[in-house]
N, C-alpha and C positions, 0 to 999 in steps of 0.2 A: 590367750585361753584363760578363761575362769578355772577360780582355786579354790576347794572345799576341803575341807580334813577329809580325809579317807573313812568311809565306810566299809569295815571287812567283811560282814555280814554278808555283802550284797556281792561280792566277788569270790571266786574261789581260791582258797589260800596254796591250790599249787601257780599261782601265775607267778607268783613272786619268784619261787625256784628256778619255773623254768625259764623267766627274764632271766637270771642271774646268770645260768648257763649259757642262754646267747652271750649277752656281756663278756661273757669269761675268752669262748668260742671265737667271736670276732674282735675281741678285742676292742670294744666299743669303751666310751670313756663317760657315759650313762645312760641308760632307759627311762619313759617315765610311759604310762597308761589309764589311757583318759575314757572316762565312758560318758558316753552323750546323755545330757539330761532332755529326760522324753518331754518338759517344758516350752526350752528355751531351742531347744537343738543344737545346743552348742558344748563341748566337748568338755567334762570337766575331770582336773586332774585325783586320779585316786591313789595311784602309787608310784614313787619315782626313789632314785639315786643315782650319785653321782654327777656329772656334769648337766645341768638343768638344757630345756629343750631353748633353743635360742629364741628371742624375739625378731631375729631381724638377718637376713644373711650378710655377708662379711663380717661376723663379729668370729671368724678362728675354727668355728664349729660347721659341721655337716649334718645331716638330721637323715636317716631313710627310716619311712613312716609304713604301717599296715593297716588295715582297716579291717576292726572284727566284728563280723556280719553275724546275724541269728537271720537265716533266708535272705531275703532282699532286704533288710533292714541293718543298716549300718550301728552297731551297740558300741563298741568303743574304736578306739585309737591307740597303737602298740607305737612307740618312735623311740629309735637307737639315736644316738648321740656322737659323734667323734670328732677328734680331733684332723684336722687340716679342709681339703677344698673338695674331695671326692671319695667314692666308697669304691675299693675294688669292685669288679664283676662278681666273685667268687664271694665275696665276702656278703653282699647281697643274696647270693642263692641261699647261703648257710642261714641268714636271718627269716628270708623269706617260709623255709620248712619247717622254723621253730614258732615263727608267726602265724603257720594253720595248724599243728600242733596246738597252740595257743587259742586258736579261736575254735577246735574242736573245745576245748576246755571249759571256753564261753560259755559255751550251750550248756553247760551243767545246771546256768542259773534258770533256766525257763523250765527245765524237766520236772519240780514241784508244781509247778503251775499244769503243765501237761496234762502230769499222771493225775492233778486235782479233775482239770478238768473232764478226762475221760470218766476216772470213777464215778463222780458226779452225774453224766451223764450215766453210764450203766446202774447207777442205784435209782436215778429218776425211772428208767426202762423197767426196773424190777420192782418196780411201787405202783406203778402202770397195772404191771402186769397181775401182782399178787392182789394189788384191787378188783380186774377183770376178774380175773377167778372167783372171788370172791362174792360180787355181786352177780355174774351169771348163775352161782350156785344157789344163792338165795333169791332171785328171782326164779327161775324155775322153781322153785318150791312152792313159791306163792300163787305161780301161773296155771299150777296142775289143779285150784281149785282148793282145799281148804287143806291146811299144811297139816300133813299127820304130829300125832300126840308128842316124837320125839324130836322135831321138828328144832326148837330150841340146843337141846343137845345137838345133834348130827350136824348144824350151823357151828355151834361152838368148837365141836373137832375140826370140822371142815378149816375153818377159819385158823386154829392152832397148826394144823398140817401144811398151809399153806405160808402162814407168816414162820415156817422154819427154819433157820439161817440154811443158805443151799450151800451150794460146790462152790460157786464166786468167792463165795464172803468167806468162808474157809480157806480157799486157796489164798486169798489177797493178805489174812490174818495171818499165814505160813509164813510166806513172802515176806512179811512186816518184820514178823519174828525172825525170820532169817539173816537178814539183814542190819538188825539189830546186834546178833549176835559177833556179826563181820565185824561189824565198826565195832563193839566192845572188843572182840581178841585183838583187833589191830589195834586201840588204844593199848593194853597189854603187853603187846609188843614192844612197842613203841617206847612205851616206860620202862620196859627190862633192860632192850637195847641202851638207852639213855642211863642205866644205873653202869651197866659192861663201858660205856664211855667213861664213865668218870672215874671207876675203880680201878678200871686197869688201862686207860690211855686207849683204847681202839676205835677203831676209825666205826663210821655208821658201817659200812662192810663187813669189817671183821665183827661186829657187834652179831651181826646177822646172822656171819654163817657158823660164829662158835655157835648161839641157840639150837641150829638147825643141827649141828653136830653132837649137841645136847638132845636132842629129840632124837634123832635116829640111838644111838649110845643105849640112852633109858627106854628104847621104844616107848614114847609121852608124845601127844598131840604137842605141837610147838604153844599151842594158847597155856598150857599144862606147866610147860618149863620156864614159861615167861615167870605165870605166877609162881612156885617157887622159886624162882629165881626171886621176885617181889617181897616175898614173905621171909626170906634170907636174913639176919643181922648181919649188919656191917659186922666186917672182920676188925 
């Protein structure tokens, strides 16, 4: 199998975790995750540790492999690693649920593309459209025989009225902003949790639910306690 430095960009950064959890779980002695380049068709490796995938069987190691699909399209290759000549039954089930887990995950990469290409299409359909309107209004003007005196004006409303951003482009603009705002409180988070780790030794857990113990207490949105918490001097 072909070997490229890893691009993180192009994978979503919870795969790593949740290899690490299979790993832990079955006990496996490494993972590595290969995503097929849409070129060559052949598998190349993007993220791996621990015991590398073997070249060749009888060399010690076992391999049980998954293939993570976007539809009928085969996008990468999940493969556990271990040591001796066989994988339990059970020990394959366990990998097997964490490997569509895993390729649910997948699909996170084509959903920009998706949502690209719908919008796309719905703004092509409302360009259509707000052009239709536009030119049926000013052709009937002209069709009734000689365009009355405000004739210039009543087009220029007409034409403002209609190129007015609608309900679409507002609600998507919502959407955008909401979203935006997610992913900032959850950096937020993230970074408060991360300071409760280092000052006082606790686990990502306990980081969590002191905050959350802190919001209920102060009655504060949790994004609220993060940031003071953030804005704190060191003791």
């Amino acid at each position: 199998m072909s070997q490229q430095p890893w691009q993180s960009e192009r994978l979503p950064q919870s795969l790593q975790p949740l290899a690490e959890i299979a790993v832990n779980d079955a006990r496996a002695a490494g993972y590595a995750i290969f995503q097929m380049d849409s070129a060559s068709g052949l598998p190349v490796l993007k993220l791996a540790r621990g015991a590398p995938v073997p070249e060749s069987p009888g060399s010690g190691f076992v391999v049980d492999s998954f293939r993570l699909q976007i539809g009928e399209t085969v996008e990468g290759l999940l493969t556990f690693v271990f040591k001796g000549s066989r994988i339990a039954p059970v020990t394959h089930t366990v990998l097997q649920r964490i490997a569509r887990a895993m390729e649910a995950v997948w699909r996170l990469t084509v959903i920009p593309s998706a949502y690209a290409q719908h919008a796309a299409r719905i703004g092509e359909m409302e360009s259509q459209l707000a052009d239709a309107k536009i030119a049926d209004r000013a052709s009937g003007m002209l069709s009734s025989g000689a365009p009355p005196r405000d004739a210039a004006d009543a087009i220029v409303r007409h034409v403002e009225a209609v190129l007015r951003p609608g309900p679409l482009g507002s609600a998507i603009q919502q959407i955008e902003e909401q979203v935006e705002r997610e992913i900032a409180e959850r950096e937020l988070g993230r970074r408060a949790k991360a300071v409760l780790q280092s000052r006082y030794g606790m686990s990502e857990d306990q980081a969590h639910a002191h905050l959350r113990l802190l919001s209920r207490q102060s009655r504060k949105r949790l994004r609220d306690v993060a940031r003071d918490l953030l804005e704190e001097p060191p003791a």
